[in-house]
C-alpha positions in Angstrom: 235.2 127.6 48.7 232.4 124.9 48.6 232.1 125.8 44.8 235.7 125.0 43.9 234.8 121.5 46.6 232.3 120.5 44.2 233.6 121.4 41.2 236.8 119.3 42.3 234.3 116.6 42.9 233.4 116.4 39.1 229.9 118.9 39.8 229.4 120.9 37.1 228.6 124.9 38.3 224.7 124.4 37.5 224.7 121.3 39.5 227.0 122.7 42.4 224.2 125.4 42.5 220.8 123.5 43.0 223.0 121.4 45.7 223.8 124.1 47.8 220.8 126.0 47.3 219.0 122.8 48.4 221.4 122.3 51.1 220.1 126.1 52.6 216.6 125.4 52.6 216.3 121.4 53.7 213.8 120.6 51.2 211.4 122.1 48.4 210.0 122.4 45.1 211.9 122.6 41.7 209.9 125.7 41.4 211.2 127.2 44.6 215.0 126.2 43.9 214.6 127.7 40.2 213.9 130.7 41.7 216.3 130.9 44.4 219.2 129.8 41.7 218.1 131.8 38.9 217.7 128.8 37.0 214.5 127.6 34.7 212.6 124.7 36.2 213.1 121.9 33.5 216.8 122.5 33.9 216.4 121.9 38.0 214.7 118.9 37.4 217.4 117.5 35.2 219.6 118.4 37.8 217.8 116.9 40.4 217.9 113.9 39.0 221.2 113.6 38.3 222.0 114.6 42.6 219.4 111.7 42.6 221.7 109.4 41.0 224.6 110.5 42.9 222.8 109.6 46.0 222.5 112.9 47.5 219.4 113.9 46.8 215.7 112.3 47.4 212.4 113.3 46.5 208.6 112.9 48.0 205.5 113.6 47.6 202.9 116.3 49.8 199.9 116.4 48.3 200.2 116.9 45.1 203.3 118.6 44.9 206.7 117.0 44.2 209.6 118.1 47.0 213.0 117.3 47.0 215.1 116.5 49.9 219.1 117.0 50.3 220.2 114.1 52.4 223.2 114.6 54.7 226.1 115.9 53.6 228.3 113.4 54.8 226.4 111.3 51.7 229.3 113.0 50.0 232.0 110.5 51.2 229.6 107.3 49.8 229.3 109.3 47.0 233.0 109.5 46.2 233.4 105.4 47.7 231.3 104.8 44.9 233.3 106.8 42.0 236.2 105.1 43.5 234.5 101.8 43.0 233.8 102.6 39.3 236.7 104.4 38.5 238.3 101.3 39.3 236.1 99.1 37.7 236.1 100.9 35.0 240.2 100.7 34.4 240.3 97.1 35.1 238.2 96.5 32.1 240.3 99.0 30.4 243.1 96.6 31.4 241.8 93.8 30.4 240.9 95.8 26.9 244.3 96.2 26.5 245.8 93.0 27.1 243.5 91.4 24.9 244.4 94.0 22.2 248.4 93.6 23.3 249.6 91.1 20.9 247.7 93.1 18.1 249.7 96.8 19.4 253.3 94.5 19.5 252.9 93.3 15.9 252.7 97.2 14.9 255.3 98.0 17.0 257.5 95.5 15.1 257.2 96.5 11.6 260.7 98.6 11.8 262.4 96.5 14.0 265.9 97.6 12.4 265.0 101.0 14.1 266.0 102.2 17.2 263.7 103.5 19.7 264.2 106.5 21.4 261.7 107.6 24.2 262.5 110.7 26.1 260.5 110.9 29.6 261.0 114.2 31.8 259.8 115.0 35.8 259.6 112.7 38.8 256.4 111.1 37.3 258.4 110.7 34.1 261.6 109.5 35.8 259.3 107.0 38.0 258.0 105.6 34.6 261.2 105.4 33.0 263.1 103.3 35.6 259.9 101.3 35.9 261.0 99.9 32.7 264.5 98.3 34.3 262.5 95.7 35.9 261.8 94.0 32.5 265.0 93.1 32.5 266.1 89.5 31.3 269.6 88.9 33.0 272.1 90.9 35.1 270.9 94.8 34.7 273.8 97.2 34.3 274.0 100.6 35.4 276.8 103.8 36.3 275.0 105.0 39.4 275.4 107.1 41.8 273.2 106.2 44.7 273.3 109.7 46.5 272.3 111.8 43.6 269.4 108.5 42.7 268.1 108.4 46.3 268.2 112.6 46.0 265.9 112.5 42.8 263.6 110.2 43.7 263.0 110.4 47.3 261.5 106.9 48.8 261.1 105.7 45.6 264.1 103.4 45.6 264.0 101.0 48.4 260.6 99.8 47.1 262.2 99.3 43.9 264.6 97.2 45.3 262.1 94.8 46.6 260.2 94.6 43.7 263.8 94.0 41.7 264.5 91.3 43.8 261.0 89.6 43.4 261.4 89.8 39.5 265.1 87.4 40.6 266.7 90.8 38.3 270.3 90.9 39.7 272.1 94.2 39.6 275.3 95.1 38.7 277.0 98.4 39.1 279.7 100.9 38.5 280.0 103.4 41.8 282.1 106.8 42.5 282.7 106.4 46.1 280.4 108.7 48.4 278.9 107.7 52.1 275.4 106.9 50.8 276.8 104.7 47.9 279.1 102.9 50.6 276.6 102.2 53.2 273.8 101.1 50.4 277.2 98.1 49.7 275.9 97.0 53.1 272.7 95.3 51.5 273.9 93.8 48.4 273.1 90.4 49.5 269.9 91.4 50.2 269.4 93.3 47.4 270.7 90.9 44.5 273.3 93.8 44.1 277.1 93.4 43.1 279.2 96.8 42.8 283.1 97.9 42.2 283.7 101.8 42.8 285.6 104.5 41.2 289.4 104.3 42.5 289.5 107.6 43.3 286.9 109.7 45.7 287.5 112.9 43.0 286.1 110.6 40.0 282.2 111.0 40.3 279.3 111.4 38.4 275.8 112.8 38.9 273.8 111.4 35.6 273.2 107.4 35.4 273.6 105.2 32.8 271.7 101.5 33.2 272.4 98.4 30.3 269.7 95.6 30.2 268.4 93.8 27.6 268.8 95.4 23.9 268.6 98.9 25.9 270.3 101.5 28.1 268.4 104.0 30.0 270.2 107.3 30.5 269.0 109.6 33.2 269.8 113.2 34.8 268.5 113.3 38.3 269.6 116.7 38.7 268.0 118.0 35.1 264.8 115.1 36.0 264.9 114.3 32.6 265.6 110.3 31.2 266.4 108.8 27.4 265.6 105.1 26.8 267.2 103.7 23.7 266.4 100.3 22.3 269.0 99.5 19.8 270.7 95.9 20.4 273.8 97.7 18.6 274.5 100.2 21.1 273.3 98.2 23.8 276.3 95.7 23.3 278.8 98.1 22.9 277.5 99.5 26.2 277.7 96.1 27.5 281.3 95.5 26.2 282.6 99.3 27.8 280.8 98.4 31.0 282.3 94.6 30.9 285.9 95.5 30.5 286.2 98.2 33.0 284.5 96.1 35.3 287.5 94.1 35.1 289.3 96.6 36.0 287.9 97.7 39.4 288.3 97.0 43.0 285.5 95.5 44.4 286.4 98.1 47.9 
């Protein structure tokens, strides 16, 4: 159990060793922990020296001899703040690599720009990702939804996105079947930049959603958790056009 702790804590299984073998006995020699751990000496040393860079481990001197010391274990939780610190560190300058490098990527990405895109994007982290995308959208975003089978695949996930929608200024339009969540949901649409006109009919519904924005339309099965986005200005606007006139079409109650 504290093996798989530490190994979970990025220790690798000789370094998990000398830790908890110094752990047992307080304090001693690399001689004495070599022994105990099966280990050669040179190799505890190293070791030691990495715990000593992680914080957890000190050394001192008695005599002549060279001891180490295993500090508290609750030096464990400053040891992780500190990975935190520099993990994070770390992808900020990452962040800042790629922005820098952005305009340089977007040039290659341009070459075929007669292509369509395709991107195919499957489970809830995948599906998170994918409607991530609709908030780069530049006008009125389209979409078939269904808000009970949406709210049902991603739990908690939408009412945030809402919020951040509405920050962006990204008004919504959409095309409803008519089911309790979908109807109370209306009941925000101020709120939520939101206008909506439902099925005529509480027997026409539809599971899968279907969103229109920009030159691309987003496809997604929330039962399946699977999602295609398309980029193809083409089919966007004959998307656009379907979704237009039976707009037109619809009661707004």
């Amino acid at each position: 159990m504290l093996k798989n702790l530490l190994s979970g804590l990025n220790f690798s299984e000789k370094e998990s060793l000398v830790y908890l073998a110094l752990l047992e006995v307080g304090s001693g020699k690399a001689q004495e922990i070599a022994k105990k751990t099966g280990l050669n000496r040179t190799t505890v040393y190293d070791i030691f020296e990495t715990l000593m860079q992680k914080g957890l481990v000190s050394k001192f001197k008695k005599g002549s001899a060279t001891l180490f010391n295993a500090l508290e274990p609750k030096h464990l939780l400053t040891y992780l703040d500190r990975e935190k610190e520099e993990q994070s560190k770390k992808i900020e300058k990452q962040k800042q690599k790629v922005s820098e490098l952005l305009p340089q990527l977007i040039s290659l990405q341009n070459i075929f720009t007669d292509k369509p895109k395709v991107q195919f994007f499957e489970g809830e982290k995948g599906m998170r990702e994918a409607y991530e995308d609709t908030l780069t959208a530049d006008g009125i975003l389209l979409g078939y939804s269904n808000l009970e089978t949406i709210h049902e695949g991603l739990p908690n996930f939408f009412p945030e996105y809402y919020k951040r929608r509405v920050e962006k200024k990204i008004f919504g339009r959409g095309i409803l079947p008519r089911n309790k969540i979908s109807l109370e949901r209306t009941t925000h649409n101020q709120e939520e930049m939101r206008d909506v006109r439902f099925l005529p009919d509480e027997d026409m519904t539809f599971s899968p959603e279907i969103n229109i924005y920009n030159n691309k339309i987003l496809i997604t099965s929330w039962k399946e958790k699977m999602a295609i986005l398309i980029e193809s200005k083409e089919l966007a606007d004959l998307q656009r056009l379907t979704f237009n006139l039976l707009w037109e079409t619809l009661p707004r109650k």
